[in-house]
PyMOL Python script that loads the backbone (N, CA, C, O; Angstrom):
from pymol import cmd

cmd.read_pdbstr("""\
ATOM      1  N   UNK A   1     128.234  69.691 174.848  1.00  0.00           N
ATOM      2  CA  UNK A   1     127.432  70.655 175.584  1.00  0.00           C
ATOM      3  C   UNK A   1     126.175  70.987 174.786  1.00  0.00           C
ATOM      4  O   UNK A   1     126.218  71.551 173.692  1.00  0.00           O
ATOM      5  N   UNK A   2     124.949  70.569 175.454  1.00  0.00           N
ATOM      6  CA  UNK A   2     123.551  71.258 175.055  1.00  0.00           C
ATOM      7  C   UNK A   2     123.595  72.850 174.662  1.00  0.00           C
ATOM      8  O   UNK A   2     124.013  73.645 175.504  1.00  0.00           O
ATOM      9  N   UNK A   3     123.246  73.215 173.631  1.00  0.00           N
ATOM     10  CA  UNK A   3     122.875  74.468 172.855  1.00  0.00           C
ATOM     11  C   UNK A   3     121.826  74.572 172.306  1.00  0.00           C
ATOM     12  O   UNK A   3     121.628  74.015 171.227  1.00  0.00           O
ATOM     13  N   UNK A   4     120.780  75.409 172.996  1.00  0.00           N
ATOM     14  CA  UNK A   4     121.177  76.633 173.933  1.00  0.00           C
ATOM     15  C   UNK A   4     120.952  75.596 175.432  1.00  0.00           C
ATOM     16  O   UNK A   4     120.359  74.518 175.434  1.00  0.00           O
ATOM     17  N   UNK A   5     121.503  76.162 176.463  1.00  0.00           N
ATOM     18  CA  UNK A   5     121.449  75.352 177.429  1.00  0.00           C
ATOM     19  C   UNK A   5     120.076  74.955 178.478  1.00  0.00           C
ATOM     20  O   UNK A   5     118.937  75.237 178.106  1.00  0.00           O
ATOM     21  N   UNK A   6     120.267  74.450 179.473  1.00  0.00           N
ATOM     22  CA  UNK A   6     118.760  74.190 180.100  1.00  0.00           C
ATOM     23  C   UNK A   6     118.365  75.197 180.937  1.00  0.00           C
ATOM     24  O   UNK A   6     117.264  75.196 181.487  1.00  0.00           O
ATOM     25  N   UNK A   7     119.298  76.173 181.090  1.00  0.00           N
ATOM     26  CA  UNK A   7     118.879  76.968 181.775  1.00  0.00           C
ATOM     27  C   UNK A   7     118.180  78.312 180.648  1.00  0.00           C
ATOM     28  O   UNK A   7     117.499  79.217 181.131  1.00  0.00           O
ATOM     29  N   UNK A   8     118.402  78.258 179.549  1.00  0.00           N
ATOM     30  CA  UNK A   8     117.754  78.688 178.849  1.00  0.00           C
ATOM     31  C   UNK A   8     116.828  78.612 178.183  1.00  0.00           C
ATOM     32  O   UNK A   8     116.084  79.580 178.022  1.00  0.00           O
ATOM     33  N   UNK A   9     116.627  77.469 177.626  1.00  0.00           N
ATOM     34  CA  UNK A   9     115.648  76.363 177.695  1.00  0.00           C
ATOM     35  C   UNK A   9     113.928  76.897 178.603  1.00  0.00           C
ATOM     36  O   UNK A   9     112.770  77.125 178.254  1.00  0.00           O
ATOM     37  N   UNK A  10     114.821  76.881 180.041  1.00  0.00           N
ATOM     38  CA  UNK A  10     113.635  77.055 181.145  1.00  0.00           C
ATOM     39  C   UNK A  10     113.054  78.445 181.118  1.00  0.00           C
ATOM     40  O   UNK A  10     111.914  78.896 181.223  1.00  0.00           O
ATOM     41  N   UNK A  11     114.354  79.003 180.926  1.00  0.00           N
ATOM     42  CA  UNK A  11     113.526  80.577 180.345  1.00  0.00           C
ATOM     43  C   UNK A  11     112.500  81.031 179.426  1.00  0.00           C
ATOM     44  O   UNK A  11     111.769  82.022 179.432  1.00  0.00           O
ATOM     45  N   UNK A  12     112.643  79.981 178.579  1.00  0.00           N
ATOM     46  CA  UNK A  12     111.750  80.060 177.450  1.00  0.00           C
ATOM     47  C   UNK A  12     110.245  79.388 177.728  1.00  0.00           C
ATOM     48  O   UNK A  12     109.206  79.795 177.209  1.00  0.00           O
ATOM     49  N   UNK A  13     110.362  78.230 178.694  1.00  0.00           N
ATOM     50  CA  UNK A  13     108.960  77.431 178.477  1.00  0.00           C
ATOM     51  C   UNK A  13     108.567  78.656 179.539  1.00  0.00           C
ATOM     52  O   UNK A  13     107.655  79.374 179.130  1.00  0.00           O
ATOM     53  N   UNK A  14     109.104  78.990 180.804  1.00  0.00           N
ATOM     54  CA  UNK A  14     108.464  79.660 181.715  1.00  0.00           C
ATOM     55  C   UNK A  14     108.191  80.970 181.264  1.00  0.00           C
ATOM     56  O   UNK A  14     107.459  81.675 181.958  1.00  0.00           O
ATOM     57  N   UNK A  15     108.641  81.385 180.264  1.00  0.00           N
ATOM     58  CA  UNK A  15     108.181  82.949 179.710  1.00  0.00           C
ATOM     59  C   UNK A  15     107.018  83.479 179.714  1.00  0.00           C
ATOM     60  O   UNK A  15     106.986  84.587 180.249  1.00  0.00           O
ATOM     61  N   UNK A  16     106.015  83.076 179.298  1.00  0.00           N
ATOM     62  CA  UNK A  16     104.308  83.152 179.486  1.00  0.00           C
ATOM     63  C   UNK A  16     104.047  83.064 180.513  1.00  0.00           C
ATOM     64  O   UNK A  16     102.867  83.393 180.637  1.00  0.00           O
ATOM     65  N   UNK A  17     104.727  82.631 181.958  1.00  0.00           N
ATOM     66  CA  UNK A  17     103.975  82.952 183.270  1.00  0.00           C
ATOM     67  C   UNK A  17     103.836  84.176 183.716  1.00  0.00           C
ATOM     68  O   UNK A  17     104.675  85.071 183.617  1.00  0.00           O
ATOM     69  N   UNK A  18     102.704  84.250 184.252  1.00  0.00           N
ATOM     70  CA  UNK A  18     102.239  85.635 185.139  1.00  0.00           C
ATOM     71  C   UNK A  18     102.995  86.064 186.573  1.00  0.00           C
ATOM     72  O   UNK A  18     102.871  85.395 187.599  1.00  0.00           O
ATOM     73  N   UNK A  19     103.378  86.645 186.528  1.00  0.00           N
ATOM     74  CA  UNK A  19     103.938  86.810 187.993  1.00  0.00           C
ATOM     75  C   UNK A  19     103.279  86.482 189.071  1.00  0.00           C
ATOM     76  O   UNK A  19     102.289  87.148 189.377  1.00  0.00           O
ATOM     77  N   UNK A  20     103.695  85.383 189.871  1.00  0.00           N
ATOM     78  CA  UNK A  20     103.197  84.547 190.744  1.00  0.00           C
ATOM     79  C   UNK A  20     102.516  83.405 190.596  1.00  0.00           C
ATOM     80  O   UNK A  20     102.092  82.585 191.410  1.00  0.00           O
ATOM     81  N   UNK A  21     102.474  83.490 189.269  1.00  0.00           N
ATOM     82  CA  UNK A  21     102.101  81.802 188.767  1.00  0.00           C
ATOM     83  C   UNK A  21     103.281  81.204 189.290  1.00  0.00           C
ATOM     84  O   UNK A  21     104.277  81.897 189.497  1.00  0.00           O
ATOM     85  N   UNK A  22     103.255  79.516 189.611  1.00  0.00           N
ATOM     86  CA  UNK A  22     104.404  78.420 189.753  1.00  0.00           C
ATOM     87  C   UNK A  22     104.408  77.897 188.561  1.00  0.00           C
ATOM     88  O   UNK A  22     103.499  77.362 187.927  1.00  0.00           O
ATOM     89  N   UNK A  23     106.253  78.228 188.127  1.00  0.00           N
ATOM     90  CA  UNK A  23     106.832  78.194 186.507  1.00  0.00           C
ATOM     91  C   UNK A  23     106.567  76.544 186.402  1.00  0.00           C
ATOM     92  O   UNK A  23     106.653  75.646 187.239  1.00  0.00           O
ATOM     93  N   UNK A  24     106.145  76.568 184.751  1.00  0.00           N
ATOM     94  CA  UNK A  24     105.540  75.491 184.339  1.00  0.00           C
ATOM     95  C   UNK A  24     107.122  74.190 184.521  1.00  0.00           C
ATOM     96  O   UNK A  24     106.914  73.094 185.040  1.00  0.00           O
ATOM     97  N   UNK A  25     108.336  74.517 184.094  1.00  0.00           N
ATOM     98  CA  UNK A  25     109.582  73.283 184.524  1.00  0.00           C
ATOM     99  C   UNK A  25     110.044  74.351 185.444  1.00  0.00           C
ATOM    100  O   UNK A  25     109.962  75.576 185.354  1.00  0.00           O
ATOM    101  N   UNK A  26     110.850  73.123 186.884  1.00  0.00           N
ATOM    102  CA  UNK A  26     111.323  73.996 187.399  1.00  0.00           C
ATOM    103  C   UNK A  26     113.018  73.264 187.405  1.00  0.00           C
ATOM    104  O   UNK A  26     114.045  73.677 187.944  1.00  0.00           O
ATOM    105  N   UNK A  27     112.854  72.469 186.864  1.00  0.00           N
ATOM    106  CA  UNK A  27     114.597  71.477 186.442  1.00  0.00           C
ATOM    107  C   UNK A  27     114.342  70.814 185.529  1.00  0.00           C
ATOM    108  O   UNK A  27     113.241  70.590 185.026  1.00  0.00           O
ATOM    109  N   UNK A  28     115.692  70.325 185.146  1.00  0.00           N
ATOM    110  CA  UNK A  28     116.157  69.743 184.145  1.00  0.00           C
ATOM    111  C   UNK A  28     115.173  68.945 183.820  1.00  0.00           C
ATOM    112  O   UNK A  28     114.431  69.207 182.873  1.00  0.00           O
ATOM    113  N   UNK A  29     115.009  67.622 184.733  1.00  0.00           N
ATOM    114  CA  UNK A  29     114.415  66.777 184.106  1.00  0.00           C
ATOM    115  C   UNK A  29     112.932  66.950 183.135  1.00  0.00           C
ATOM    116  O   UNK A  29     112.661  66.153 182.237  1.00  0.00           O
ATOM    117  N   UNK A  30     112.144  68.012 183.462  1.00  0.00           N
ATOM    118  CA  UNK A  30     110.845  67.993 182.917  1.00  0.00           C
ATOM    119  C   UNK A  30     111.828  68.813 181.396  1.00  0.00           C
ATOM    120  O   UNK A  30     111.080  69.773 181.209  1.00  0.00           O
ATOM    121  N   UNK A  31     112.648  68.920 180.617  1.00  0.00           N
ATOM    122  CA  UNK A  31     113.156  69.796 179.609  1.00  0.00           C
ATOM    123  C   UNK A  31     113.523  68.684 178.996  1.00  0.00           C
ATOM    124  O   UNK A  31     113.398  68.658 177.772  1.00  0.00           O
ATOM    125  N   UNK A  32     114.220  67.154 179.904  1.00  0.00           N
ATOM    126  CA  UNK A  32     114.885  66.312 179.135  1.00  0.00           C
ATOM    127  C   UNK A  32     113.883  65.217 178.643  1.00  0.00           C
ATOM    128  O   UNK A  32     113.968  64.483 177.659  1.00  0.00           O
ATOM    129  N   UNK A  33     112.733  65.327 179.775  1.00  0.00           N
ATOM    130  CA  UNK A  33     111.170  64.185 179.560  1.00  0.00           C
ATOM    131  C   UNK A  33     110.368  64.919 177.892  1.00  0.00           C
ATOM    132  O   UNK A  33     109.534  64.551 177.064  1.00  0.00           O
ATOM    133  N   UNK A  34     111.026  65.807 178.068  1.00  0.00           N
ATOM    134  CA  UNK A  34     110.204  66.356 177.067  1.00  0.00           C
ATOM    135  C   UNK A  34     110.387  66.617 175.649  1.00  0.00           C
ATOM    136  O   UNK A  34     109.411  66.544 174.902  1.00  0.00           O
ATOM    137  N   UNK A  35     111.592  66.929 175.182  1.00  0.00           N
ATOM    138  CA  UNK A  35     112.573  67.084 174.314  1.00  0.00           C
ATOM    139  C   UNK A  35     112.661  65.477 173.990  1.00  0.00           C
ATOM    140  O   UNK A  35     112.455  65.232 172.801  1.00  0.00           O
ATOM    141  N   UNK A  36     112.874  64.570 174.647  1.00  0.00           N
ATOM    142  CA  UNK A  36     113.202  63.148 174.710  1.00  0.00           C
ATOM    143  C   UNK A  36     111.719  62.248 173.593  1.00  0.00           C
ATOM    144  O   UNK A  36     111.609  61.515 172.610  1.00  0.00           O
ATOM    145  N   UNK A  37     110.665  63.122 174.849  1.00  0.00           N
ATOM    146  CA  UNK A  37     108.985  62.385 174.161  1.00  0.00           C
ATOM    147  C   UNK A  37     108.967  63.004 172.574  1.00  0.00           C
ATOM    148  O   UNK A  37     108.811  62.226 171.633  1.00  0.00           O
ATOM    149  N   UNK A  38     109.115  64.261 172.384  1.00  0.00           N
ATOM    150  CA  UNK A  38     109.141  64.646 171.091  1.00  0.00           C
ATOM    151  C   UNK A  38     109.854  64.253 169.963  1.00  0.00           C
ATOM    152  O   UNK A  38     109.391  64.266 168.822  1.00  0.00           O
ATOM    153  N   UNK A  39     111.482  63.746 170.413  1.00  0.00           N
ATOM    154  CA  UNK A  39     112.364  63.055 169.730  1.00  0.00           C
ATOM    155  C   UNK A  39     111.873  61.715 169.165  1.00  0.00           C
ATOM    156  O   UNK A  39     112.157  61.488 167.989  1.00  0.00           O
ATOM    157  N   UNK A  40     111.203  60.838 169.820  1.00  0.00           N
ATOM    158  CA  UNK A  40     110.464  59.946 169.547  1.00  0.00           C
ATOM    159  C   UNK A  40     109.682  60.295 168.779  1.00  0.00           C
ATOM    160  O   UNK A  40     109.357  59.374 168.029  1.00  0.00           O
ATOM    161  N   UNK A  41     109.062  61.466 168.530  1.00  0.00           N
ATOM    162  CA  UNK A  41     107.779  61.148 167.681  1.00  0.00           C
ATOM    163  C   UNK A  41     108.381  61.707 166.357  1.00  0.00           C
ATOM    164  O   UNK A  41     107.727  61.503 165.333  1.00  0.00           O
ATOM    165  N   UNK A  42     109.226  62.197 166.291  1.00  0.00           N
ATOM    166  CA  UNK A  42     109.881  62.669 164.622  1.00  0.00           C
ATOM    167  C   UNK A  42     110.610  61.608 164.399  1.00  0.00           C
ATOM    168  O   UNK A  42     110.469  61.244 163.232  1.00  0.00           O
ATOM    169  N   UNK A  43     111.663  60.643 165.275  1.00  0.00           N
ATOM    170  CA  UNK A  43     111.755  59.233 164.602  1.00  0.00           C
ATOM    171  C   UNK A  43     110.388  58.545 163.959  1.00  0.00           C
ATOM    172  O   UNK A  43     110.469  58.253 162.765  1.00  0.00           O
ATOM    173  N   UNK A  44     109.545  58.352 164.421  1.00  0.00           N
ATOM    174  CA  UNK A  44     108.360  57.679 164.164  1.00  0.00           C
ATOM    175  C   UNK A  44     107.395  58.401 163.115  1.00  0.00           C
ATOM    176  O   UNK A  44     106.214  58.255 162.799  1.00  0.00           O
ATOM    177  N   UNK A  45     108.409  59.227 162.728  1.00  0.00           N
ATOM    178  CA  UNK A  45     107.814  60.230 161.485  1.00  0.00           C
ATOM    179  C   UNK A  45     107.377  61.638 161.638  1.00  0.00           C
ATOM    180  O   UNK A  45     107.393  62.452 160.714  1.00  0.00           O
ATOM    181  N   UNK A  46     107.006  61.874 162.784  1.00  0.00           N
ATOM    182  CA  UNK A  46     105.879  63.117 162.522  1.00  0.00           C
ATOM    183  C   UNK A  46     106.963  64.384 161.990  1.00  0.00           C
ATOM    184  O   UNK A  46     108.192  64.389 162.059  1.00  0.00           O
ATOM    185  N   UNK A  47     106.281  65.160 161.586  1.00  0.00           N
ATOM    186  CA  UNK A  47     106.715  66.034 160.776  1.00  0.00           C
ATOM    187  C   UNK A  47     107.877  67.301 161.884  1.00  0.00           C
ATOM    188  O   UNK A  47     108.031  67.564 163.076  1.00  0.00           O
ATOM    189  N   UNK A  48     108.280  67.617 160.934  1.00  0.00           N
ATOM    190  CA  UNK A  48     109.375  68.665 162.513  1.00  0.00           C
ATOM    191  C   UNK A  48     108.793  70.360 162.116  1.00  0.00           C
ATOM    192  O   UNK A  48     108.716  70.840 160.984  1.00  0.00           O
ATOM    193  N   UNK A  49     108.430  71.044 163.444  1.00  0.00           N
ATOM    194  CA  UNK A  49     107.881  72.703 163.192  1.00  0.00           C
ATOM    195  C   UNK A  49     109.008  73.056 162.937  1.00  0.00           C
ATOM    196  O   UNK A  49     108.661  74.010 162.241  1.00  0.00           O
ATOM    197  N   UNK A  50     110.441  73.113 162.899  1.00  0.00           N
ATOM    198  CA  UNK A  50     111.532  73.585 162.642  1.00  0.00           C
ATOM    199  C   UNK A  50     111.799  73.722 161.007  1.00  0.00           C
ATOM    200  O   UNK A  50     111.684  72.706 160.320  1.00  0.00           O
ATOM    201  N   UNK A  51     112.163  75.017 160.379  1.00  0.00           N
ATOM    202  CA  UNK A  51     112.906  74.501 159.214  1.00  0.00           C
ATOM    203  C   UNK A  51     114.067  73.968 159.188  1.00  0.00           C
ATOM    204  O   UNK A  51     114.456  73.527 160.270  1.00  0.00           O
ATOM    205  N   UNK A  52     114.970  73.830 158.025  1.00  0.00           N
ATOM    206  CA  UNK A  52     116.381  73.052 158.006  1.00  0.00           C
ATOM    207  C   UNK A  52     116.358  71.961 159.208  1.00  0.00           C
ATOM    208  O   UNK A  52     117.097  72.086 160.184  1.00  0.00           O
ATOM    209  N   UNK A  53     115.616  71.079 159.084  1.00  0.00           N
ATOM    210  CA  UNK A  53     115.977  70.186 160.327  1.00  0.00           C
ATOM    211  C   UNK A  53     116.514  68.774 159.721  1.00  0.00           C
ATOM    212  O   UNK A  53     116.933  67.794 160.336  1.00  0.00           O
ATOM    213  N   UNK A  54     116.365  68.988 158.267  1.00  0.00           N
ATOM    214  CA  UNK A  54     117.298  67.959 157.774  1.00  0.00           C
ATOM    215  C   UNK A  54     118.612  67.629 157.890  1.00  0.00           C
ATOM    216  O   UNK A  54     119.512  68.469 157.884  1.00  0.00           O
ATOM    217  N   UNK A  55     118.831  66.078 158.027  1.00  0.00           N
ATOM    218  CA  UNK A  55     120.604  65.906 158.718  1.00  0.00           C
ATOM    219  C   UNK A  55     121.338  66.201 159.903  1.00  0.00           C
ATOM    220  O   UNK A  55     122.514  66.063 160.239  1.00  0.00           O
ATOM    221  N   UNK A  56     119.660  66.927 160.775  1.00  0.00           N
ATOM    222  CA  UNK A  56     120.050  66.795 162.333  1.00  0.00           C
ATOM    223  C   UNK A  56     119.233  65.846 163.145  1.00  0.00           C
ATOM    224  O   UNK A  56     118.085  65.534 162.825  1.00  0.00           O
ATOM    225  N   UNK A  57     119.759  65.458 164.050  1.00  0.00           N
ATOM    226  CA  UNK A  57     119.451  64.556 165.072  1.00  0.00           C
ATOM    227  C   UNK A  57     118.099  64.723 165.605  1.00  0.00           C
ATOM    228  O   UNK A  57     117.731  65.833 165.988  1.00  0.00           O
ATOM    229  N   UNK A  58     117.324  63.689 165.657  1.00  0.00           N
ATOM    230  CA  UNK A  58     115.454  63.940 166.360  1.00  0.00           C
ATOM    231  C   UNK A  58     115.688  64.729 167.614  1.00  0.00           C
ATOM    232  O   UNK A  58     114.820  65.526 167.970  1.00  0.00           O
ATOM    233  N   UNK A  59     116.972  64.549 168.434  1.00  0.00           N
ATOM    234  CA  UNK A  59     117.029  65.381 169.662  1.00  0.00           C
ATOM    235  C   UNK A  59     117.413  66.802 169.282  1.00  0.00           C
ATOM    236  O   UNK A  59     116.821  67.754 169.791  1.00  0.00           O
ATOM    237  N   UNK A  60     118.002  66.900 168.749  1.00  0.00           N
ATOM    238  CA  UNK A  60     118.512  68.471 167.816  1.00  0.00           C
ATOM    239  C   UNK A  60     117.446  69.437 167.761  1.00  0.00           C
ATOM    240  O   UNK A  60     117.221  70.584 168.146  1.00  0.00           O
ATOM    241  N   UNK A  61     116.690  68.195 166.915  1.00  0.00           N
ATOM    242  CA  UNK A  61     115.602  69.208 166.366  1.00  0.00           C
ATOM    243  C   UNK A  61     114.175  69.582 167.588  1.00  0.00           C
ATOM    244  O   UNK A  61     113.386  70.521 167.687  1.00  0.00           O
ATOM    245  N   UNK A  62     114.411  68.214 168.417  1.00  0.00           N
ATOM    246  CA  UNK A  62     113.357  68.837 169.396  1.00  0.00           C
ATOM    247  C   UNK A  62     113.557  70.127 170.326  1.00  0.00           C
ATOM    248  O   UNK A  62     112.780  71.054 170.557  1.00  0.00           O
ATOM    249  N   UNK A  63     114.926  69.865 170.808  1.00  0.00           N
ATOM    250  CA  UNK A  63     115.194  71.085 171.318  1.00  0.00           C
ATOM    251  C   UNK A  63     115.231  72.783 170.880  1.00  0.00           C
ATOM    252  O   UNK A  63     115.030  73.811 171.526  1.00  0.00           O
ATOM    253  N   UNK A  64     115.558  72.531 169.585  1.00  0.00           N
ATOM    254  CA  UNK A  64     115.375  73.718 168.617  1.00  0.00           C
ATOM    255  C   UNK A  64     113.668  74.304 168.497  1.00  0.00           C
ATOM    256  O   UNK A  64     113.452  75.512 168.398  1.00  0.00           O
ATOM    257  N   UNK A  65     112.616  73.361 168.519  1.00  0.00           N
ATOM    258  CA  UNK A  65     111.536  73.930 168.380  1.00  0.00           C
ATOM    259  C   UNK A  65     111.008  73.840 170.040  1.00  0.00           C
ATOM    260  O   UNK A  65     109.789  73.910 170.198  1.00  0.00           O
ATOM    261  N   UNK A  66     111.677  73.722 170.997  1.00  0.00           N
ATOM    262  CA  UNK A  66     111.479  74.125 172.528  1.00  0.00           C
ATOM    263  C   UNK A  66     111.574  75.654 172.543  1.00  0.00           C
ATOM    264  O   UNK A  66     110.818  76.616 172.681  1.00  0.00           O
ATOM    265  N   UNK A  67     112.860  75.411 172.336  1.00  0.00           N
ATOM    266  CA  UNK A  67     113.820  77.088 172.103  1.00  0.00           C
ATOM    267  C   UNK A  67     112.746  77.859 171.397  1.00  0.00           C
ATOM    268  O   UNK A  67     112.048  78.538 172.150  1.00  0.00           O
ATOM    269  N   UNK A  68     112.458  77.908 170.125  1.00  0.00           N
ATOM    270  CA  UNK A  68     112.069  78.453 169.103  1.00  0.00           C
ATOM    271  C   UNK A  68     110.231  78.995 169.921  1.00  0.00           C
ATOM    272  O   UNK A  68     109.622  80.003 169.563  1.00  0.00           O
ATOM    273  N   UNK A  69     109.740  78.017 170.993  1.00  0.00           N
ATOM    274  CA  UNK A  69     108.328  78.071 171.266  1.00  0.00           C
ATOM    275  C   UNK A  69     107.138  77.186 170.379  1.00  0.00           C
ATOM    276  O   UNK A  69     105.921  77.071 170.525  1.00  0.00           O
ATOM    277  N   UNK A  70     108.305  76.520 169.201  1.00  0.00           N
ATOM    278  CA  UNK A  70     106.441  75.782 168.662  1.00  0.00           C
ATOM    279  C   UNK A  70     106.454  74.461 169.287  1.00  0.00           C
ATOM    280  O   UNK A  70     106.253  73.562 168.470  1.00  0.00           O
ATOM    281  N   UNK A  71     106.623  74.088 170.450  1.00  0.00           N
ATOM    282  CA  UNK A  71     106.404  73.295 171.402  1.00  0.00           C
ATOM    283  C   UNK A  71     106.356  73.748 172.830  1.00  0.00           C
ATOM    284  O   UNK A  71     107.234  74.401 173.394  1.00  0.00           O
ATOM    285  N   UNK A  72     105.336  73.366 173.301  1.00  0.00           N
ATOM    286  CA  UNK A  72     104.974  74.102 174.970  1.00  0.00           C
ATOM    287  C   UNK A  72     104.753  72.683 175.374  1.00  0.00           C
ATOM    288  O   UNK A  72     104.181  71.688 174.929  1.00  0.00           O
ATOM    289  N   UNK A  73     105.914  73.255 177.089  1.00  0.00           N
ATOM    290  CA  UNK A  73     105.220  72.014 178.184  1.00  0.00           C
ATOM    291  C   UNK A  73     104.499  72.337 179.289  1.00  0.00           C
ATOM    292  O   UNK A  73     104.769  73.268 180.047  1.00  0.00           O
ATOM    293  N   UNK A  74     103.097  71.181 179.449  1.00  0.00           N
ATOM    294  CA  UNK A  74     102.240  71.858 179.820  1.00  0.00           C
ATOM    295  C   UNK A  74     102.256  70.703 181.007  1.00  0.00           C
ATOM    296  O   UNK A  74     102.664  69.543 180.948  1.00  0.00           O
ATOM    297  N   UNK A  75     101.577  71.549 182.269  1.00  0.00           N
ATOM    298  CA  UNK A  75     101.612  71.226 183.168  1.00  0.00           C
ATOM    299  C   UNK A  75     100.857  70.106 183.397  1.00  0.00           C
ATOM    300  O   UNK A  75      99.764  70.118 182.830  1.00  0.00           O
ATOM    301  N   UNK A  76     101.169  68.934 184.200  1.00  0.00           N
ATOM    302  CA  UNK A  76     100.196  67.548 184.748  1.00  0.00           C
ATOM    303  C   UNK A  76      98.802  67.974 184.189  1.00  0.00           C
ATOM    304  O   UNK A  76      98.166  67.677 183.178  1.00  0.00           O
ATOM    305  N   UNK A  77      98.666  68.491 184.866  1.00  0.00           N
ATOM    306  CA  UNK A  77      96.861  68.764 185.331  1.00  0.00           C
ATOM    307  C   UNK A  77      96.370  69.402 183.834  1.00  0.00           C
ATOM    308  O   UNK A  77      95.181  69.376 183.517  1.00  0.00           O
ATOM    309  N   UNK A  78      97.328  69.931 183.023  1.00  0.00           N
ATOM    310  CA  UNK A  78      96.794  70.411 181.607  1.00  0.00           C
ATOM    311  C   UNK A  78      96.604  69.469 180.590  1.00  0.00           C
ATOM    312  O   UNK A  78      95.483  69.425 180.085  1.00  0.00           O
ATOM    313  N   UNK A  79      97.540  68.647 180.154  1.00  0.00           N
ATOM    314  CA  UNK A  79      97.588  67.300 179.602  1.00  0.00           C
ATOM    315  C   UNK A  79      99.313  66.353 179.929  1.00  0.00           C
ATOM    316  O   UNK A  79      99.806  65.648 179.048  1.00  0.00           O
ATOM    317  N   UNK A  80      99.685  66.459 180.695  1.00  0.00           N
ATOM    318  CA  UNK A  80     100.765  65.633 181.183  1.00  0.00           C
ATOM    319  C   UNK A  80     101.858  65.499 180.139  1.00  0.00           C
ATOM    320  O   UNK A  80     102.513  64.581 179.647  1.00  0.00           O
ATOM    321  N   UNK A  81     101.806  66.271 180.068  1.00  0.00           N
ATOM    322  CA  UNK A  81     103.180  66.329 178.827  1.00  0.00           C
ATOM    323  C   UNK A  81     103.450  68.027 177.571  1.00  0.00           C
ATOM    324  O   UNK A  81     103.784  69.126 178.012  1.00  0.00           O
ATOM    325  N   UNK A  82     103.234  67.784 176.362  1.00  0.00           N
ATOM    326  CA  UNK A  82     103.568  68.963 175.511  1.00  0.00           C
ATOM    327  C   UNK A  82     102.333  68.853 174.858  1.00  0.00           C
ATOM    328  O   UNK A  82     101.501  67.948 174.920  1.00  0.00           O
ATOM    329  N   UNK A  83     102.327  70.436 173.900  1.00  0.00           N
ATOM    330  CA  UNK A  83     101.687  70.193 172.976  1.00  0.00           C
ATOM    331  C   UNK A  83     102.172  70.925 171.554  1.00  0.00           C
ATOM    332  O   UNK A  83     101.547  70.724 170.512  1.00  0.00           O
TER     333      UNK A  83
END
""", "prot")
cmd.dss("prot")
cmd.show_as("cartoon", "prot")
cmd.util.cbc("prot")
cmd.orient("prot")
């Protein structure tokens, strides 16, 4: 089981919306496209915003800095992915 889950997850990227904005994920999949693209890039080296992320998994740790906020997903039209 994913910890913390996706429904929490969504709470978090959508937190910064304004009331009546349309929330930036509205399912799973844009949490798993995303967490997934980032996982890739800490295999491929890049550095992790998380501390202690040593001896955990590139997916571990992406999700942890979802949760945490030092990764935002940003809508198509903003740059098609995170930043």
């Amino acid at each position: 089981m994913l910890h913390p889950s996706y429904t929490d997850l969504m709470k978090v990227v959508n937190s910064e919306i304004e009331e009546g904005e349309e929330p930036v994920v509205s399912s799973r999949y844009s949490i798993v496209m995303a967490t997934s693209k980032r996982a890739r890039q800490i295999i491929a080296g890049d550095e992790a915003f998380v501390e202690n992320y040593q001896g955990k998994k590139p997916l571990s740790v992406a999700v942890e800095e979802l949760n945490q906020g030092k990764i935002k997903i940003l809508n198509e039209e903003e740059n098609g992915g995170y930043e």
